[in-house]
C-alpha positions as CSV (number, residue, x, y, z in Angstrom):
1,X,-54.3,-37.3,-29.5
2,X,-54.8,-39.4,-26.2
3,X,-54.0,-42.5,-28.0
4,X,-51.0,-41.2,-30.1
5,X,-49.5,-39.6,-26.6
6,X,-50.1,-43.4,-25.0
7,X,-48.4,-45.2,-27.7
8,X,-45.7,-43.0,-27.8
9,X,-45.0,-43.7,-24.2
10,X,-45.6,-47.2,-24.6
11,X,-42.7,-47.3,-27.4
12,X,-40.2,-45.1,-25.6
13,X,-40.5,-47.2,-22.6
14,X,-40.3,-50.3,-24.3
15,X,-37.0,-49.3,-26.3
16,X,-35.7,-47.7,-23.5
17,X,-36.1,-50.8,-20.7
18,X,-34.1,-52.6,-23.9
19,X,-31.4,-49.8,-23.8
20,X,-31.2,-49.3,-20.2
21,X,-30.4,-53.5,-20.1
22,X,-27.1,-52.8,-21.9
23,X,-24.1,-51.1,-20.0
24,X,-23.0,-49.0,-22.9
25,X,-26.0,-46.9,-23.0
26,X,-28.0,-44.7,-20.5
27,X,-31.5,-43.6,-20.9
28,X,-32.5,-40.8,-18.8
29,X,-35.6,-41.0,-16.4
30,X,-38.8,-38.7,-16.8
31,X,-38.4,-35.8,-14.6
32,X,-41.5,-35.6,-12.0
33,X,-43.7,-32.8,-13.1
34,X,-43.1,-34.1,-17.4
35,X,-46.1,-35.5,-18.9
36,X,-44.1,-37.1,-22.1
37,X,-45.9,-37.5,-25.4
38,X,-43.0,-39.0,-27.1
39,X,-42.2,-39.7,-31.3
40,X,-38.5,-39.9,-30.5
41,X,-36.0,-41.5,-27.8
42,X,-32.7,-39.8,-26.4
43,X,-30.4,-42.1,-24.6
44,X,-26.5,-41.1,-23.4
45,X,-23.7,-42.9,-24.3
46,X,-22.6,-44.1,-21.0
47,X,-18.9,-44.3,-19.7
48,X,-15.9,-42.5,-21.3
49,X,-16.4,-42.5,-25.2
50,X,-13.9,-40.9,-27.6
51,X,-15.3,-39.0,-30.2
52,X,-13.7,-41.6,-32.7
53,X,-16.4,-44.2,-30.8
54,X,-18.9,-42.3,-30.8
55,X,-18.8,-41.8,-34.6
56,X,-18.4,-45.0,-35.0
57,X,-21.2,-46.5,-32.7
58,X,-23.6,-43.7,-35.0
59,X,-21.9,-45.6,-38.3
60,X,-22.6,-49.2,-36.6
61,X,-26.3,-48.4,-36.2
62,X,-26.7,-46.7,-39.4
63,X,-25.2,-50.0,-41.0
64,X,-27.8,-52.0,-39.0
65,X,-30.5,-49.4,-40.6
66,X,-31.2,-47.2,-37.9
67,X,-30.4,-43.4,-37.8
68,X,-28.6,-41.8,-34.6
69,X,-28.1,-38.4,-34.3
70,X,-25.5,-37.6,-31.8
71,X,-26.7,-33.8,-30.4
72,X,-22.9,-32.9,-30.4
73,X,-21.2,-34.1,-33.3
74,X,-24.4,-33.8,-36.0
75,X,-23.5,-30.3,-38.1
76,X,-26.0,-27.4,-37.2
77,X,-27.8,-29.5,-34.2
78,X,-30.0,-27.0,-32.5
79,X,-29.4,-28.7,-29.4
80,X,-25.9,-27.9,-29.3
81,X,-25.5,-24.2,-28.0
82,X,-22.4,-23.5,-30.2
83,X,-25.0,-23.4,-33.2
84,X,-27.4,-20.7,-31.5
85,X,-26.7,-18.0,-33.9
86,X,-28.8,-15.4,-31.9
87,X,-27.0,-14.9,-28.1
88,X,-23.9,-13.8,-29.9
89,X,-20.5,-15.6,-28.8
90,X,-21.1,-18.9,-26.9
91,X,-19.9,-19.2,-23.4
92,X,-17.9,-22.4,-22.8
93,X,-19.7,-24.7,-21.1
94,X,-17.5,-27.9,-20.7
95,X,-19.8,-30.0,-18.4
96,X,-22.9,-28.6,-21.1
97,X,-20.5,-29.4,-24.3
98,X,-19.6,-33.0,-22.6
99,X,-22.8,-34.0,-22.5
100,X,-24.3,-33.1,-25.6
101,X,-21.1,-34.6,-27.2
102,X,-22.8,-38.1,-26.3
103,X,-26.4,-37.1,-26.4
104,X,-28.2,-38.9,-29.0
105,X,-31.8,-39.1,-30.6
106,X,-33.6,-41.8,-32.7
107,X,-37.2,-41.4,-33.8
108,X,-40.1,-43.3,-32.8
109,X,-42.9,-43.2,-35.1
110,X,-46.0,-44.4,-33.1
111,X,-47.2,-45.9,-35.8
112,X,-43.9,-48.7,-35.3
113,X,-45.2,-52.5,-34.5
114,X,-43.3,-54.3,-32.1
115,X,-41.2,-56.0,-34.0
116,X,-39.9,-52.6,-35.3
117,X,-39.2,-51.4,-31.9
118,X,-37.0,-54.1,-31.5
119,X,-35.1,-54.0,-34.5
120,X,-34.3,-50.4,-33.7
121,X,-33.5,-50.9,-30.0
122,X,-31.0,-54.4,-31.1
123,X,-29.5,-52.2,-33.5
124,X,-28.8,-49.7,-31.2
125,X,-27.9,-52.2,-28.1
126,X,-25.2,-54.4,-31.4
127,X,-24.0,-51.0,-32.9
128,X,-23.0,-50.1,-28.9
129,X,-21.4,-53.6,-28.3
130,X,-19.6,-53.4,-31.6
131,X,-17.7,-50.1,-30.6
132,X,-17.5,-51.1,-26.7
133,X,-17.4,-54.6,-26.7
C-alpha cells in the first residue's frame, strides 16, 4: 500500500507542476493536515470560462484521448450538491455552484509510466490552449 500511496503522489505532482505551468488551469495545493494517496487529479479551470468553453476544453481533451469530467456540468456528479437526492431541496449556493461548474477530475492510474503522464497532462495543458488561446 506504501508504495502505491508514493507513486500516486509522485504522479499527481508531476501532472500537476505541468498544469500549474499553464495559465488556463489551476491545481489546488494539499491542505496541511491531508496525507494524499492519490489515483486521480482535480485541477480548476482558472479565469472566467463560459460554460460553452468549458464544454469545449472537456471535448478538446477527449479528442486528444484523455477523459475530463467537469464536477458541474457531468450528469448525476456526486460532487455537485444539486444531485444529493437525500437533504431534500438544495439550497443555492452560488459561490459552491461556481466552483464546481469548473471543477474537473482526470484519473491517474499508478500504474501510468512517464511518458503516459505526459501525454495526459499535454493533452490537458493543448485542449486548455485550444479553448483559451
Amino acid at each position: 500500500v506504501a508504495e502505491r500511496v508514493e507513486k500516486g503522489r509522485a504522479n499527481h505532482d508531476h501532472v500537476a507542476d505541468r498544469l500549474n505551468a499553464c495559465a488556463h488551469l489551476a491545481v489546488p495545493m494539499p491542505l496541511a493536515p491531508e496525507e494524499r494517496a492519490p489515483d486521480s487529479i482535480q485541477f480548476n479551470l482558472a479565469g472566467d470560462w463560459s460554460d460553452a468553453e468549458a464544454t469545449g476544453f472537456q471535448n478538446a481533451a477527449k479528442a486528444r484521448g484523455v477523459h475530463v469530467q467537469i464536477f458541474g456540468l457531468s450528469e448525476g456528479n456526486a460532487r455537485a450538491f444539486w444531485n444529493w437526492q437525500f437533504l431534500g431541496e438544495a439550497p443555492d449556493l452560488p459561490q459552491t455552484r461556481a466552483m464546481l461548474m469548473r471543477a474537473c477530475d482526470v484519473r491517474l492510474p499508478t500504474r501510468l509510466t512517464k511518458a503516459e503522464l505526459d501525454f495526459i497532462a499535454d493533452a490537458i495543458v493543448d485542449a486548455a490552449k485550444d479553448v483559451r488561446g
